[in-house]
Backbone as ProteinMPNN parsed JSONL, in Angstrom:
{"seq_chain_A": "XXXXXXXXXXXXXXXXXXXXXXXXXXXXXXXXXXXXXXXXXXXXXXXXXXXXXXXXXXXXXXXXXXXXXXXXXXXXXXXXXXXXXX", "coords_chain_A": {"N_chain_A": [[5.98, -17.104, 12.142], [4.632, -13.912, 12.251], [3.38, -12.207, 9.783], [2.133, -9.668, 9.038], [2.338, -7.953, 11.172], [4.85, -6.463, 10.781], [3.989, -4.552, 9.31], [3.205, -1.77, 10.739], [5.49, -0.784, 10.84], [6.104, 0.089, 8.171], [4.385, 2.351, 7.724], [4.543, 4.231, 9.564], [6.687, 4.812, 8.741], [6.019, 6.244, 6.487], [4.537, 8.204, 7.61], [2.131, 8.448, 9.073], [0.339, 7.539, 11.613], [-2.029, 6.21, 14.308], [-3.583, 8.571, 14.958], [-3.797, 10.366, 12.53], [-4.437, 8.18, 10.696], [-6.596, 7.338, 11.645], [-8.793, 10.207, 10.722], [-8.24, 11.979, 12.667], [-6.311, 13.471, 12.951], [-4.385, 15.82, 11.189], [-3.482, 14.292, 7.759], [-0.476, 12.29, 7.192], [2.235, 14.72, 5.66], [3.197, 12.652, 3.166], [1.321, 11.69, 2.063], [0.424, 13.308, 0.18], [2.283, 13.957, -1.543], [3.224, 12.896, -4.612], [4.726, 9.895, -6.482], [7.064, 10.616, -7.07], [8.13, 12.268, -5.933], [7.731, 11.542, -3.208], [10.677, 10.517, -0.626], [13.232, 8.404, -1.126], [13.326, 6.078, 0.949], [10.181, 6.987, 1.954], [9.466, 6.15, -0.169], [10.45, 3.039, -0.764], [9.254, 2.202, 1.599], [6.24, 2.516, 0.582], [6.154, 0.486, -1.308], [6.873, -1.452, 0.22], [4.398, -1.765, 1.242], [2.639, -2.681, -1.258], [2.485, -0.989, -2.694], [2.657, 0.771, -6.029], [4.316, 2.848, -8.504], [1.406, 3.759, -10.193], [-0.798, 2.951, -8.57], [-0.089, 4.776, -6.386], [0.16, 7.235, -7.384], [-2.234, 7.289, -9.204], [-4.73, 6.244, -8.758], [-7.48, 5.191, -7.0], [-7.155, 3.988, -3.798], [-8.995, 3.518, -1.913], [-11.4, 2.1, -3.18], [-12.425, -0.821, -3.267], [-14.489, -1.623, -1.356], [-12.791, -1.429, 0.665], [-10.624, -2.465, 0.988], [-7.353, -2.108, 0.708], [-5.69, -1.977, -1.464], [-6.18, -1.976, -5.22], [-7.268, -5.658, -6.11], [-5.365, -7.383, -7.958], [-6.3, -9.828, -10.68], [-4.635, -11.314, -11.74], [-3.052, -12.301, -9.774], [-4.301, -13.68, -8.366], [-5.452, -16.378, -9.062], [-6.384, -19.307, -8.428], [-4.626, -21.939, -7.558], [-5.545, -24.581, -8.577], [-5.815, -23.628, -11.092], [-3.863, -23.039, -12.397], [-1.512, -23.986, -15.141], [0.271, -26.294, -15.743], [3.145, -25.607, -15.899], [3.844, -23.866, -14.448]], "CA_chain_A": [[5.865, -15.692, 12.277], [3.256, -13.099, 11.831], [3.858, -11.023, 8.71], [1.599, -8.36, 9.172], [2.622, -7.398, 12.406], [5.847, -5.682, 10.25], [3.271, -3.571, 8.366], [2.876, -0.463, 11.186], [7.147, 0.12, 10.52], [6.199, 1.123, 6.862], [2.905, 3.357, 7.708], [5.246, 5.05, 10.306], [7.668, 5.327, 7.794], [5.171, 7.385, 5.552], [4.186, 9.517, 8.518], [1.296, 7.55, 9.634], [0.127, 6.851, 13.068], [-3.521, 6.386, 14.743], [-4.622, 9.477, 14.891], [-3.902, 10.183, 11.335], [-5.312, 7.068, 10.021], [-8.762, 7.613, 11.669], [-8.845, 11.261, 10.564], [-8.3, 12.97, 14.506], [-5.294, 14.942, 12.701], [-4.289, 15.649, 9.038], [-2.425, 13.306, 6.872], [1.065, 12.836, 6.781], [2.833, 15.213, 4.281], [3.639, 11.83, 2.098], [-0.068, 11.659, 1.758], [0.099, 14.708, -0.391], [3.214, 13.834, -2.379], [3.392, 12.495, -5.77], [5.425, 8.738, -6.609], [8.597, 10.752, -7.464], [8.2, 13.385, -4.784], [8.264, 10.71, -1.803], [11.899, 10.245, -0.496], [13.673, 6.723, -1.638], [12.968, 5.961, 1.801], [9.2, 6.896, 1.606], [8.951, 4.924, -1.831], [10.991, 1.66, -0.43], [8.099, 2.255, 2.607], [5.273, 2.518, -0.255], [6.423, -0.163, -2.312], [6.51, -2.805, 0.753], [3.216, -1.512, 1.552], [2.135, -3.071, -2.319], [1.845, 0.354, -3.271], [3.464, 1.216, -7.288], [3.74, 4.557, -8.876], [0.27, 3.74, -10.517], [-1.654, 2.932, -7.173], [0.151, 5.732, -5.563], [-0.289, 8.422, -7.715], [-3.483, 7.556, -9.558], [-5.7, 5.327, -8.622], [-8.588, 5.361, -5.631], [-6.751, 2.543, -3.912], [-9.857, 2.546, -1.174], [-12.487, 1.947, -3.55], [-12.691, -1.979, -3.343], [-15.169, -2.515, -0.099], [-12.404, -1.039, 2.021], [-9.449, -2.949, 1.052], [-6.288, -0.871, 0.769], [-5.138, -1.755, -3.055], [-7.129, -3.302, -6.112], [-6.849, -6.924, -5.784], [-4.978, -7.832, -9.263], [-7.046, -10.898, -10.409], [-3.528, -12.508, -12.064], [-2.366, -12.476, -8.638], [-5.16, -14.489, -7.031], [-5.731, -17.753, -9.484], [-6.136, -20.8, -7.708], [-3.545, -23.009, -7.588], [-5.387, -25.61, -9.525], [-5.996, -23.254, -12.442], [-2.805, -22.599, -13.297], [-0.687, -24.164, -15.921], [1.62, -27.402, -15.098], [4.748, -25.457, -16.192], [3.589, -22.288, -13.199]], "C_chain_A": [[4.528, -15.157, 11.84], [3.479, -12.258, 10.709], [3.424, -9.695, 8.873], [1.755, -7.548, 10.449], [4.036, -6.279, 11.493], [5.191, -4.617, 9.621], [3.214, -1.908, 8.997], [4.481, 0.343, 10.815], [6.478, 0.967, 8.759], [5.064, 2.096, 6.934], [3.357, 4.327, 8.171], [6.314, 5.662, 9.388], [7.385, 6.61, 7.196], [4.824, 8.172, 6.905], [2.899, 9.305, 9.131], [1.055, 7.114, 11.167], [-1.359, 6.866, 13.323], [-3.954, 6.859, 14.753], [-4.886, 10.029, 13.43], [-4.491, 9.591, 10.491], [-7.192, 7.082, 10.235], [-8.968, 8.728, 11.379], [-9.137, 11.955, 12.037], [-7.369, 13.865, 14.217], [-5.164, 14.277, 10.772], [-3.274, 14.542, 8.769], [-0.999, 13.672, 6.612], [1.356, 13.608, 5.346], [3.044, 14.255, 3.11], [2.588, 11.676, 1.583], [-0.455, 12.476, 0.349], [1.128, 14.359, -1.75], [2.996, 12.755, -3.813], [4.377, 11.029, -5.419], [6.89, 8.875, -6.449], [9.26, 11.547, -6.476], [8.805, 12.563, -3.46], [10.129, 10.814, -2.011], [12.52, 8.782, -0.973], [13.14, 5.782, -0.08], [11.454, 5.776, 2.259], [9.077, 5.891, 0.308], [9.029, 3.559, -1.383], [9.081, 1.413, 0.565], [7.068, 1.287, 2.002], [5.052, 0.845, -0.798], [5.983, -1.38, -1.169], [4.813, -2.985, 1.298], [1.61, -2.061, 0.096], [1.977, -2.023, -3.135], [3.3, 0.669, -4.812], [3.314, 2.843, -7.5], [2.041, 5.138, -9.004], [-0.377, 4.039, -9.642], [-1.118, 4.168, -6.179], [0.035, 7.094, -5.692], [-1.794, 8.638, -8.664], [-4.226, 6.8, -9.95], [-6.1, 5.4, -7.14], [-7.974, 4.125, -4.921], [-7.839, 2.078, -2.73], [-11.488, 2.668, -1.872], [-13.386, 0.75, -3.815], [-13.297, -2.848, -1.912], [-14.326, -2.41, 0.753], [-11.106, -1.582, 1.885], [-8.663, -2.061, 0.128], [-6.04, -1.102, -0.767], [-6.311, -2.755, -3.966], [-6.506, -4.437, -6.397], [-6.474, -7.474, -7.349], [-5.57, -9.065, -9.632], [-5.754, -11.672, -11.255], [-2.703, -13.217, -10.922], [-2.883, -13.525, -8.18], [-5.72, -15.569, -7.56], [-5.504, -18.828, -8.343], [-5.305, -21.392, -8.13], [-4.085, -24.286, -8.69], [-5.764, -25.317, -11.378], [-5.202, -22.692, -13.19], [-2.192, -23.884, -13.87], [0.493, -25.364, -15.132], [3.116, -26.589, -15.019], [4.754, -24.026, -15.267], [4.317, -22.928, -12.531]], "O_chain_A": [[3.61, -15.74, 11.263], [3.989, -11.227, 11.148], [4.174, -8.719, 8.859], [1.191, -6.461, 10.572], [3.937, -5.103, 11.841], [5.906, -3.651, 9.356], [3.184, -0.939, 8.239], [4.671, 1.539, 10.597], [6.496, 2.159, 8.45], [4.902, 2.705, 5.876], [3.017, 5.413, 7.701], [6.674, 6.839, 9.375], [8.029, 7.658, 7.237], [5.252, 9.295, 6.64], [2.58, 10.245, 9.859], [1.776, 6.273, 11.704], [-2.014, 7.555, 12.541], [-5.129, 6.518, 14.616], [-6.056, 10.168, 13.072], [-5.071, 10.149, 9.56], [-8.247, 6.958, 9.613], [-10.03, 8.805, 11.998], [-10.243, 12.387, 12.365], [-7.295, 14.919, 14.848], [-5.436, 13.417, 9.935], [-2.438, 14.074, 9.542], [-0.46, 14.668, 6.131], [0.906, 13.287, 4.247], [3.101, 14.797, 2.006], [2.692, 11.462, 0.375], [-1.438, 12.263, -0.361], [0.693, 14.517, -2.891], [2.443, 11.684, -3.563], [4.799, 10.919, -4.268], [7.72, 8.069, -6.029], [10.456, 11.589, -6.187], [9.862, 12.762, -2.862], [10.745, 11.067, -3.047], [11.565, 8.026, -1.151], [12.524, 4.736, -0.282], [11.173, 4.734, 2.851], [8.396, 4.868, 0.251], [8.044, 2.827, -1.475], [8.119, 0.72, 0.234], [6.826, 0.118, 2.299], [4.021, 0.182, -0.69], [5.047, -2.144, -1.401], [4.221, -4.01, 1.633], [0.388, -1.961, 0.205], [1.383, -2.107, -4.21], [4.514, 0.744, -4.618], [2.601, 3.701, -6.98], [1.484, 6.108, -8.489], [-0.74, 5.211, -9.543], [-1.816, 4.453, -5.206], [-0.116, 7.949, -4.82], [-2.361, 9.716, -8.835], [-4.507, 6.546, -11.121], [-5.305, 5.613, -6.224], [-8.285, 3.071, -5.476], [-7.913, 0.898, -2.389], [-12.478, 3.148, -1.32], [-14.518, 0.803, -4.294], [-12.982, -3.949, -1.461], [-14.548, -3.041, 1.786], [-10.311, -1.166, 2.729], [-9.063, -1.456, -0.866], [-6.287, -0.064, -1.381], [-6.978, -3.739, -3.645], [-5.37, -4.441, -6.869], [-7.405, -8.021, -7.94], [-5.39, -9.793, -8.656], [-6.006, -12.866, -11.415], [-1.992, -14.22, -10.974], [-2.189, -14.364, -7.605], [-6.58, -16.064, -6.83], [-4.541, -19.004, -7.597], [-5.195, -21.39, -9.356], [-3.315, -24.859, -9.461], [-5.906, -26.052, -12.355], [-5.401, -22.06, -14.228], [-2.302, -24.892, -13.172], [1.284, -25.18, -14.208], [4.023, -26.893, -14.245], [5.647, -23.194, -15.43], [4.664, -22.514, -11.425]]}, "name": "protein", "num_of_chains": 1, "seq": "XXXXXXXXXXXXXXXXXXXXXXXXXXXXXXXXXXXXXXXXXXXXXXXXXXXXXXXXXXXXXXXXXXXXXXXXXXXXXXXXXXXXXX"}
């Protein structure tokens, strides 16, 4: 499979579509909303999208050369620099 091909259901979710995304119209209303504000629905969205309260309500999440969230560096160890018992 392709994983990221599932990614436009949660953008749509949030209110998201092409013209939105390139700025040709305004930002979905979820755009605007707070972590707690979104619907459970919007949040679930958010959440598969990598997105937490933190990153959603306050933090620049495109301030890393364009990529959508900051890249956690516990996340991204090499495989041979972790720990026998990982």
């Amino acid at each position: 499979g392709q994983p990221f091909i599932q990614v436009l259901q949660w953008f749509t979710s949030l209110g998201w579509d092409i013209q939105s995304w390139t700025g040709k119209k305004e930002a979905p209303e979820s755009d605007s909303k707070t972590w707690y504000d979104l619907t459970s629905e919007e949040r679930f969205s958010a959440a598969q999208l990598c997105y937490s309260r933190i990153t959603w309500n306050e933090v620049e999440v495109f301030t890393n050369g364009g990529f959508p969230i900051m890249k956690p560096d516990f996340r991204f160890d090499h495989w041979w620099k972790l720990d026998d018992e990982v």
